[in-house]
C-alpha positions as CSV (number, residue, x, y, z in Angstrom):
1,X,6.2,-5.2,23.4
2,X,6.0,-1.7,24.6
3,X,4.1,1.1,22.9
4,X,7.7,2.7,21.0
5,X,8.4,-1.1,19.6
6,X,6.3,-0.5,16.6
7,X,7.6,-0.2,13.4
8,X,6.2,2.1,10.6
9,X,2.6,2.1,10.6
10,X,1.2,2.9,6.7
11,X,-2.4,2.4,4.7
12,X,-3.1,1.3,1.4
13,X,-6.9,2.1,-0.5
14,X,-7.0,-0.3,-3.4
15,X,-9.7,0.2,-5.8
16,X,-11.6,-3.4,-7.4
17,X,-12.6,-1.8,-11.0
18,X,-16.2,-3.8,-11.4
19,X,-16.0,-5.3,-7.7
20,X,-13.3,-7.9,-9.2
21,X,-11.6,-9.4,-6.7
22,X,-8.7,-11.9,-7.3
23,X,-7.1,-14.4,-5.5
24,X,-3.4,-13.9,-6.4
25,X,-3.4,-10.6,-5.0
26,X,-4.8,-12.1,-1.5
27,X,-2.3,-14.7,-1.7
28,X,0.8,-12.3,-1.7
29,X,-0.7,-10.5,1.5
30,X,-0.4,-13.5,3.5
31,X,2.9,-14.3,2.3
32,X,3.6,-10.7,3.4
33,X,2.5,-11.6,7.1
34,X,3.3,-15.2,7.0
35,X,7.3,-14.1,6.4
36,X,6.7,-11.1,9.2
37,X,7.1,-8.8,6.9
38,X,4.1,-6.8,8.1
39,X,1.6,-7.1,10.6
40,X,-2.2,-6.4,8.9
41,X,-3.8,-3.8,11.9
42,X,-7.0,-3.4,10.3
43,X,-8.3,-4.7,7.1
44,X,-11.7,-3.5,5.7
45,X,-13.8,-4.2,2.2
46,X,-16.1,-2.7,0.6
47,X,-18.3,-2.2,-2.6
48,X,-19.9,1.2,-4.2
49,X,-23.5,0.3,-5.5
50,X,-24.2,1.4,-8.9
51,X,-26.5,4.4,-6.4
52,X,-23.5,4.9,-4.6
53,X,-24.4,3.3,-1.4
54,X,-21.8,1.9,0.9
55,X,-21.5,-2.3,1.3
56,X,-19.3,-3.2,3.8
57,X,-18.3,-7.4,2.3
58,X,-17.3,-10.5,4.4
59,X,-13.7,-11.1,4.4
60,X,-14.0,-15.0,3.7
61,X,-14.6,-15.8,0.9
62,X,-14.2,-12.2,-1.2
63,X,-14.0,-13.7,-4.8
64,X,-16.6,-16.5,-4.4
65,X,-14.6,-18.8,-5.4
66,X,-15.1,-21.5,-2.6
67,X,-12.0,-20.9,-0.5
68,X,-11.6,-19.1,2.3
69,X,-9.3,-16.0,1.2
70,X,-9.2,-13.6,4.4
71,X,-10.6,-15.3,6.9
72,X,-7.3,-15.2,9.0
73,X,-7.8,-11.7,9.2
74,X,-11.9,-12.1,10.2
75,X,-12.1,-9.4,12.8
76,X,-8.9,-7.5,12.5
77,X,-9.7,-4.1,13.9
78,X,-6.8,-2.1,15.7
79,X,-9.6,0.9,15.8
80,X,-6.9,3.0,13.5
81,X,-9.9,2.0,10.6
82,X,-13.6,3.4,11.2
83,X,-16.6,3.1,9.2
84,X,-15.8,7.1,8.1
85,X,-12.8,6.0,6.7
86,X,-14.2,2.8,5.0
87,X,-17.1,5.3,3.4
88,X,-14.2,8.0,2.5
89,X,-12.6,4.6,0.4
90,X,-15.3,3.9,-1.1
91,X,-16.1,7.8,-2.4
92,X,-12.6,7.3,-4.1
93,X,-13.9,4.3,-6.6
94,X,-16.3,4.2,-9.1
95,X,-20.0,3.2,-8.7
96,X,-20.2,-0.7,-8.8
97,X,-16.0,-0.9,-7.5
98,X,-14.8,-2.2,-5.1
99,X,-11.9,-0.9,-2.6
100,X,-9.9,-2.9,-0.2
101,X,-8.7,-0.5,3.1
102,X,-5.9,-1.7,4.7
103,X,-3.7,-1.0,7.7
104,X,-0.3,-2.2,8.6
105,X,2.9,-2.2,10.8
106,X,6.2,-2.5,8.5
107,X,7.3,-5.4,11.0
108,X,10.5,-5.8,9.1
109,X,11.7,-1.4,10.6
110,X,11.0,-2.5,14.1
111,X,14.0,-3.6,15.5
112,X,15.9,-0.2,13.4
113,X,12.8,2.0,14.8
114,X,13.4,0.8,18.5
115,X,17.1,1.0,18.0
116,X,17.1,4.4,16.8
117,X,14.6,5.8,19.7
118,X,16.8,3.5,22.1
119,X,19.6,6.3,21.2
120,X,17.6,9.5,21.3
121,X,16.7,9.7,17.5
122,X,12.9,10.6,17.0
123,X,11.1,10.0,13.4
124,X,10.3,13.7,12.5
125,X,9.1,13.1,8.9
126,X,7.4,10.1,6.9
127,X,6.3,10.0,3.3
128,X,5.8,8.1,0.2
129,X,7.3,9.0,-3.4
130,X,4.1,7.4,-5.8
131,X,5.2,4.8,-7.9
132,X,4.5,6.5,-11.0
133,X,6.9,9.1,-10.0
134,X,9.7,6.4,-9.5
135,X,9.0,5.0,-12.8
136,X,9.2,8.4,-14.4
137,X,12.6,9.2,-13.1
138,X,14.1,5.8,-13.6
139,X,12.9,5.6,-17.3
140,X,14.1,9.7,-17.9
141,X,17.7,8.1,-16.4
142,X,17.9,5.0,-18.4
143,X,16.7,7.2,-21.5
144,X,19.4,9.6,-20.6
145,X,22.4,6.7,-19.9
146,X,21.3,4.8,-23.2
147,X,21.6,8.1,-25.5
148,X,24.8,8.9,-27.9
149,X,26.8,11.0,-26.0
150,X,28.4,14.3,-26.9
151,X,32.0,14.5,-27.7
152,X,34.8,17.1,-26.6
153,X,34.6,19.0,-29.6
154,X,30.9,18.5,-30.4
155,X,30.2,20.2,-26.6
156,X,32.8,23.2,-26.9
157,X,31.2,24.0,-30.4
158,X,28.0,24.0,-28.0
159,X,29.2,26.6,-25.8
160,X,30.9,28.7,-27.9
């Protein structure tokens, strides 16, 4: 693979409210990679002490529930993740939190990506629209398809 067959590389910061880690969450990450839908780069966790210190956790066995969770992904360090950013996480969650950093390649845009550079075209802009915002809009539109609407006559007396 050459450096320009890389697809989209994005981050996530997921904050554990009380240091409550799950296993179903977990489980859908490696069915994520497992299907080659994204490649994990770096993967870091970490927990806010109730004095705001910094404690980086072991990967294998995050929920302490006897099975190994991460351990696939034991020493997975691209060097995109540092310490800095793993204390800049963990400023973003509450004292006695947890937050999960994670780095990835969208696998599934690599073959578009190449393709694209392959005929001149460069990325020149990359973003995320927040969930919440989606949400908004698609609930305002379904709002707005499921109301009454106005008739002919109803709409001229409107204008007039």
């Amino acid at each position: 693979m050459t450096e320009l067959d890389v697809g989209p590389i994005d981050y996530l910061a997921l904050e554990f409210p009380g240091s409550r880690l799950r296993g179903q969450g977990l489980a859908a990450l490696l069915d994520l990679v497992e299907r080659g839908i994204i490649r994990i780069l770096d993967l870091r966790v970490a927990r806010r002490t109730e004095e705001g210190d910094v404690v980086a956790l072991a990967l294998s066995d995050l929920d302490h529930d006897g099975t190994l969770d991460l351990a696939v992904f034991e020493g997975v360090g691209s060097g995109l993740l540092d310490d800095e950013d793993l204390s800049e996480g963990v400023a973003l969650v509450e004292p006695g939190s947890a937050v999960g950093l994670i780095v990835y390649e969208n696998t599934w845009a690599r073959p578009f990506v190449t393709a694209m550079r392959d005929v001149g075209a460069q990325v020149i802009a990359s973003g995320r629209i927040p969930v919440e915002d989606v949400v908004a809009v698609l609930d305002a539109l379904e709002a707005e398809q499921s109301a009454p609407s106005a008739t002919p006559a109803q709409t001229r007396e409107g204008e007039l």
